[in-house]
C-alpha positions as CSV (number, residue, x, y, z in Angstrom):
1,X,-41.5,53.0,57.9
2,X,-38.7,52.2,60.5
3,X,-38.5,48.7,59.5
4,X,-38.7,49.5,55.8
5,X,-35.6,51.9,56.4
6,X,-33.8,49.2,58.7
7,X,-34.1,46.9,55.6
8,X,-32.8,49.4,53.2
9,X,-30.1,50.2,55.4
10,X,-29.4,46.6,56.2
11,X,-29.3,45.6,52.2
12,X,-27.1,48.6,52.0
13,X,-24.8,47.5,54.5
14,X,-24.4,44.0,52.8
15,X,-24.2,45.2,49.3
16,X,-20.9,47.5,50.7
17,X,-20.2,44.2,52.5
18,X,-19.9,42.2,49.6
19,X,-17.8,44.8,47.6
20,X,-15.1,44.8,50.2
21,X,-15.0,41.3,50.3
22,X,-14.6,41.1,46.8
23,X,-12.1,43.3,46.5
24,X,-10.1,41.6,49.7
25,X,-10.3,38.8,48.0
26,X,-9.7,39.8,44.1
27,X,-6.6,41.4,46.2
28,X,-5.5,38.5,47.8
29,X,-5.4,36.3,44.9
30,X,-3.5,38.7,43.4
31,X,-0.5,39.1,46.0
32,X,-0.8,35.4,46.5
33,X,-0.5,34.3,43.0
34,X,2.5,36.9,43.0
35,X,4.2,35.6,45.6
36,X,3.8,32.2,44.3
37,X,5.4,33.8,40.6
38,X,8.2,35.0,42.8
39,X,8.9,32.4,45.7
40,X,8.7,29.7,42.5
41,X,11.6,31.6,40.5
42,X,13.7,32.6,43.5
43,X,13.8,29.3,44.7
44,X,13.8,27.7,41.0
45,X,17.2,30.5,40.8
46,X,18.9,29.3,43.8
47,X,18.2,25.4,42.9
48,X,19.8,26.2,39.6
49,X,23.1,28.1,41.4
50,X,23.4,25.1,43.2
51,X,23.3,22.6,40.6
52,X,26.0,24.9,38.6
53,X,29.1,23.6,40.7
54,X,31.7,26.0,40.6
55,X,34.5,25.2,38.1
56,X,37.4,22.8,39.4
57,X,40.3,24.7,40.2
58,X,43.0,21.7,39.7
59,X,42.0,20.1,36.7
60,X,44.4,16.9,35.9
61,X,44.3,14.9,32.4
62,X,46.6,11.6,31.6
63,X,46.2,10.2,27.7
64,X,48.9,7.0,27.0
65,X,47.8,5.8,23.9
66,X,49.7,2.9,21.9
67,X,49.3,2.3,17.8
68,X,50.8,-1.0,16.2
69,X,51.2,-2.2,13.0
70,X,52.0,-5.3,11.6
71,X,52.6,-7.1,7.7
72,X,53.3,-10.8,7.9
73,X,53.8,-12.3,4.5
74,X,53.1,-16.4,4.2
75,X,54.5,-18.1,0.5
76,X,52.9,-14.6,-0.7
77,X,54.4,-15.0,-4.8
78,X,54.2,-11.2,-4.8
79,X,57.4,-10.7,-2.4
80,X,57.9,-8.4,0.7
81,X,59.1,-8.4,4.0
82,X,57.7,-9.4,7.4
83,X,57.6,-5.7,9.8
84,X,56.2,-4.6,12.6
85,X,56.5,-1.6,14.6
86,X,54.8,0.2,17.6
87,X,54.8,3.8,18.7
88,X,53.7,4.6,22.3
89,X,52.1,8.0,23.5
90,X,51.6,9.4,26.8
91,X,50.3,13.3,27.6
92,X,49.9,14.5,31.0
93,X,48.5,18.0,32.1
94,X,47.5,19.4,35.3
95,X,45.4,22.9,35.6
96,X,44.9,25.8,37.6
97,X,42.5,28.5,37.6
98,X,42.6,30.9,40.7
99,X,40.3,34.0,39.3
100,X,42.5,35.4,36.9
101,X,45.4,33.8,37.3
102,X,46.0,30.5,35.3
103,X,48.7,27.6,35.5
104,X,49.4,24.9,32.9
105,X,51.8,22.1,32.9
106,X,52.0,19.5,30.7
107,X,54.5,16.3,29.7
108,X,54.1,14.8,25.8
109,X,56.5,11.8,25.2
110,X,56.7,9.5,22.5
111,X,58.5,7.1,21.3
112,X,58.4,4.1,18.1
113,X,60.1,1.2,17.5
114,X,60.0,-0.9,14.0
115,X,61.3,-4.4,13.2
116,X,61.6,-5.5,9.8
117,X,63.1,-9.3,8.6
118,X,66.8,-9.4,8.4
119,X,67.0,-6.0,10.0
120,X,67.9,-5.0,13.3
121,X,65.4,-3.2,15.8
122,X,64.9,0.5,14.3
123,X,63.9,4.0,16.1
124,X,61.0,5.2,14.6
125,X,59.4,8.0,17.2
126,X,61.7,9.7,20.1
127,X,60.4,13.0,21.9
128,X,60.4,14.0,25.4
129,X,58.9,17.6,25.7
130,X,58.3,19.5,29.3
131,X,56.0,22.6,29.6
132,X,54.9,25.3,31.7
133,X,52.8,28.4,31.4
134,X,52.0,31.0,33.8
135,X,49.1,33.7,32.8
136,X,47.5,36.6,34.7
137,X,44.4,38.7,33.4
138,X,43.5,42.3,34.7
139,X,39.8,41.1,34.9
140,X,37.3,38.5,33.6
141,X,36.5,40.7,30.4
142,X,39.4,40.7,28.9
143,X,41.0,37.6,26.5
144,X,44.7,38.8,27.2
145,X,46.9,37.4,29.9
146,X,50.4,38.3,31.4
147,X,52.4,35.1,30.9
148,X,55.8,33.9,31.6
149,X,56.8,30.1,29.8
150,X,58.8,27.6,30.1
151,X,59.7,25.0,27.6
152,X,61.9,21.6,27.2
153,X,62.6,19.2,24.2
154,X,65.0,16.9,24.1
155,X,64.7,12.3,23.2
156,X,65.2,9.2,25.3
157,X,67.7,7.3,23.1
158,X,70.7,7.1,20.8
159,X,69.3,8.4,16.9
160,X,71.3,7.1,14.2
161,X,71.7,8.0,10.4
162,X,70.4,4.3,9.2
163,X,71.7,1.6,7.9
164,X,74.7,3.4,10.1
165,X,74.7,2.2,13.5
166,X,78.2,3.3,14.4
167,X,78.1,6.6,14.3
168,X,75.2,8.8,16.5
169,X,73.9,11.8,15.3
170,X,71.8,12.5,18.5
171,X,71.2,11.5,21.8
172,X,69.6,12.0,25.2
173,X,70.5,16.2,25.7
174,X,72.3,16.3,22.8
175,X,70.2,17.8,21.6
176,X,68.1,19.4,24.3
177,X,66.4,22.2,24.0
178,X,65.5,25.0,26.4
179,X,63.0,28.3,26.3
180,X,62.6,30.6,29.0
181,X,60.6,34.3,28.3
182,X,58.1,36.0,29.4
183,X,54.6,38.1,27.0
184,X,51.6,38.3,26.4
185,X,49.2,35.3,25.9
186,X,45.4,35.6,23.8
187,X,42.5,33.1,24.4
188,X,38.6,33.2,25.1
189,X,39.5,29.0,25.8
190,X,43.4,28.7,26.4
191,X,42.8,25.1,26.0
192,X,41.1,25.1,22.3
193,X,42.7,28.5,20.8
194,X,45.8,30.1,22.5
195,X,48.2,33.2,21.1
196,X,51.6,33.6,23.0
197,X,53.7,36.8,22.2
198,X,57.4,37.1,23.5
199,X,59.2,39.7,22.5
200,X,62.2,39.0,24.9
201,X,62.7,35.0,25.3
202,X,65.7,33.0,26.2
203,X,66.8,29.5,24.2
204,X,69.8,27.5,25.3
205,X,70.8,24.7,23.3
206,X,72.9,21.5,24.9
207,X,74.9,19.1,23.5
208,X,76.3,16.7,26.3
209,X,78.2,14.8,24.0
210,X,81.5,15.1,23.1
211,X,82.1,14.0,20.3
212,X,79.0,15.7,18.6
213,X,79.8,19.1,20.5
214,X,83.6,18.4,19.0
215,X,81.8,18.1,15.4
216,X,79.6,21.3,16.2
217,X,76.5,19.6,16.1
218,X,73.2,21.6,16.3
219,X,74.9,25.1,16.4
220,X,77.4,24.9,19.1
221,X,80.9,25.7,18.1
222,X,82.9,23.2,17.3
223,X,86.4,22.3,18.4
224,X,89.8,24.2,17.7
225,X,92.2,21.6,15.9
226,X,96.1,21.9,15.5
227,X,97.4,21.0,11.5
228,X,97.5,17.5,12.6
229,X,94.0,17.3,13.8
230,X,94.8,17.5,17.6
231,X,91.9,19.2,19.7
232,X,93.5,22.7,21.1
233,X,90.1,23.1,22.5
234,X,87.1,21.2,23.2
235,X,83.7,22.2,21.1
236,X,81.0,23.6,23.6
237,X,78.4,22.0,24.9
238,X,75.8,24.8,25.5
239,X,74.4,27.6,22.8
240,X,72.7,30.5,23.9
241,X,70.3,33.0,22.0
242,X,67.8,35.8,22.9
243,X,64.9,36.5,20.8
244,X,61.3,36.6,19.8
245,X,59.1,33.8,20.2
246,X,55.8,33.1,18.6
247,X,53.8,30.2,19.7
248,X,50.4,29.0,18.2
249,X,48.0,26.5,19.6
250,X,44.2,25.1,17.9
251,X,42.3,22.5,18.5
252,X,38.6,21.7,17.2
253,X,35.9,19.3,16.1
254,X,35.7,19.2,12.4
255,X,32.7,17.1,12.5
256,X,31.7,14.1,14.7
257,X,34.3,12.0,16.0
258,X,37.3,13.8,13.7
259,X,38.8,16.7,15.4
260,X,42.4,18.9,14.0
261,X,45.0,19.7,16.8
262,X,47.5,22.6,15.1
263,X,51.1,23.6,16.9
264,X,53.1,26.2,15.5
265,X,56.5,27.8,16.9
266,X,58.5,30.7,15.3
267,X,61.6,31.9,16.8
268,X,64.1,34.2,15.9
269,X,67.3,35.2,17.2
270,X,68.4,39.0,17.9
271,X,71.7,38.8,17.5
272,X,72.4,35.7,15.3
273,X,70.9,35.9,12.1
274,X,67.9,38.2,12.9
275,X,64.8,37.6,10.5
276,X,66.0,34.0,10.2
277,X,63.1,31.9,11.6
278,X,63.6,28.7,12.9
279,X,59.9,26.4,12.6
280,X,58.2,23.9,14.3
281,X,54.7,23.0,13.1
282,X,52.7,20.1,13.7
283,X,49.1,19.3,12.4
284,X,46.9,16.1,13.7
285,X,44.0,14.8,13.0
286,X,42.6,12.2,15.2
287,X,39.2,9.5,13.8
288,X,37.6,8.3,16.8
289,X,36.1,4.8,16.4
290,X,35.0,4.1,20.0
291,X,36.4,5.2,23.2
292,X,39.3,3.5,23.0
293,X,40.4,3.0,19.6
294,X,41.7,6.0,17.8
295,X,43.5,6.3,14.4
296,X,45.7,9.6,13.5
297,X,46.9,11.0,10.3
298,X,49.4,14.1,10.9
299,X,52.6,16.0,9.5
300,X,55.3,17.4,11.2
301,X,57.9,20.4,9.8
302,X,60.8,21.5,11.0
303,X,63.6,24.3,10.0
304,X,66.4,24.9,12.1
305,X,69.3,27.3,11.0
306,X,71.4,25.6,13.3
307,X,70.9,21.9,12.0
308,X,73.0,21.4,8.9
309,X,73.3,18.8,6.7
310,X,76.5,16.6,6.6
311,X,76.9,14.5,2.6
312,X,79.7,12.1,3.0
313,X,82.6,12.7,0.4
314,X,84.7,10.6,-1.7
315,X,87.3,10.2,2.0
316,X,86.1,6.9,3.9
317,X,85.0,9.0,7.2
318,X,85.0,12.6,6.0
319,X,82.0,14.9,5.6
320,X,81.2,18.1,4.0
321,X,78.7,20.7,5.7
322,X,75.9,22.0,3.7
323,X,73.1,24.5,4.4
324,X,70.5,24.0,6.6
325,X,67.1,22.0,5.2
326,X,63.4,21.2,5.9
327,X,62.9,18.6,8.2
328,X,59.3,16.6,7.2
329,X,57.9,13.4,9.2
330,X,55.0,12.1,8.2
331,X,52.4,9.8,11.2
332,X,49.6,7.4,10.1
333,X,48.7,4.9,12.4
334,X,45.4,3.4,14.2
335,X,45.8,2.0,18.2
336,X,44.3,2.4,21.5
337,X,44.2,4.9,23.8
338,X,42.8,5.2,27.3
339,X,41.7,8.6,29.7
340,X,42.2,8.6,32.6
């Protein structure tokens, strides 16, 4: 009997054994195959936080670009006449992000030269613009920034009314143009889609050029004259005018390889005028062939009070002012551009 209750016992003891065991080890699987879930995603997490680099806070871009054109014409019985003409670009920006607070500057110059047989060298293309634009954000939420801007136009050269090379109608700082104010700024991606509100913004207008302030040019006033046409008193050289400012900026990829770039500037001046809105609006589409080879189609309009029109009269040498009018250039062109 004893050694049929030890064996009883005995199985007993292995049976609760086993069940222990199983359990231990049904448990231990368990926390292992857990542990493995978790030590594979934490460590999966932190290799991806590594791999995501923090964004750059200086962020520099430098675009020259250079379209030419050229028609040569060889015992062709149709007529015409041998051209050619050029138009170089350059565009710099640099970048700043510091949390919330952003910093863009940015330099676009261009100018264009053409040549045509029996002529002599013509200005095609002449703009020198300087920018700068200071933003600050509460937080990361929201889209609207506290910004203060600073803008500069003005061209390299002498312009001229053609065939009319005696005579300028425009030079280096004559015009130049200046804006200085300070609003509110909107954009989820400042550099595809920005929105810049001034309600209190400062434009200056220069014309270093005496004989173009003397005639008034561009809105300055003109000189005092005696009844014999003696100046009593030189024209100025500097305009000044405080108003709103509205500023729009788009770019975006239509489809593959064509993208639209859209400017747009309204200003109007409080006490000169009010509701009278001078434009500037510029649209661009660029076709990328390759990396380096580019063609563009765009407009550019323009409306300035301030910019009359002069029609010569019957007097050799005298003019007659007329109202202000829309200013339209038209670009097509194909050339090569490098990034860098």
């Amino acid at each position: 009997m004893s050694l049929e209750l030890l064996g009883i016992n005995l199985k007993k003891l292995l049976f609760e054994n086993a069940m222990k065991f199983k359990f231990t080890l049904i448990a231990f699987l368990f926390v292992n195959l857990s542990f493995g879930q978790f030590y594979n995603f934490s460590f999966t997490e932190i290799d991806s936080i590594t791999k995501n680099k923090a964004p750059e806070k200086w962020v520099q871009s430098n675009i020259v670009g250079l379209d030419v054109s050229e028609v040569a014409f060889v015992n062709w019985n149709a007529g015409g006449s041998n051209s050619i003409s050029a138009l170089l670009n350059i565009f710099s920006s640099i970048r700043h992000n510091n949390n919330n607070l952003v910093w863009v500057a940015s330099l676009r110059s261009r100018y264009g030269v053409n040549k045509q047989e029996n002529q002599q060298l013509r200005k095609t293309e002449d703009e020198l613009e300087l920018s700068s634009t200071l933003g600050y954000r509460k937080n990361n939420i929201t889209n609207w920034y506290y910004s203060a801007r600073f803008n500069f136009k003005t061209q390299f050269g002498k312009g001229y009314d053609y065939p009319d090379k005696d005579n300028e109608i425009s030079r280096f700082m004559a015009p130049g143009y200046l804006f200085f104010g300070g609003g509110a700024e909107y954009g989820k991606n400042l550099e595809q889609l920005s929105i810049y509100l001034s309600p209190l913004t400062f434009k200056s207008t220069f014309v270093l050029d005496k004989e173009l302030s003397n005639a008034g040019s561009f809105g300055v006033a003109p000189a005092i004259l005696d009844e014999n046409g003696n100046i009593i008193e030189q024209g100025q050289s500097v305009r000044t005018e405080m108003g709103i400012l509205i500023t729009n900026f788009y770019q975006t990829k239509i489809i593959e390889n064509i993208s639209l770039t859209n400017r747009l500037s309204l200003y109007t001046d409080y006490l000169n005028s009010f509701g009278n809105v001078d434009i500037d609006w510029e649209v661009i589409f660029d076709f990328k062939v390759n990396e380096f080879i580019k063609a563009t189609l765009g407009s550019h309009l323009r409306y300035d009070n301030d910019v009359k029109l002069l029609e010569e009269t019957e007097i050799e040498g005298e003019f007659i002012e007329k109202g202000a009018r829309i200013q339209l250039k038209q670009i097509l062109g194909i050339g090569v551009v490098l990034n860098f």
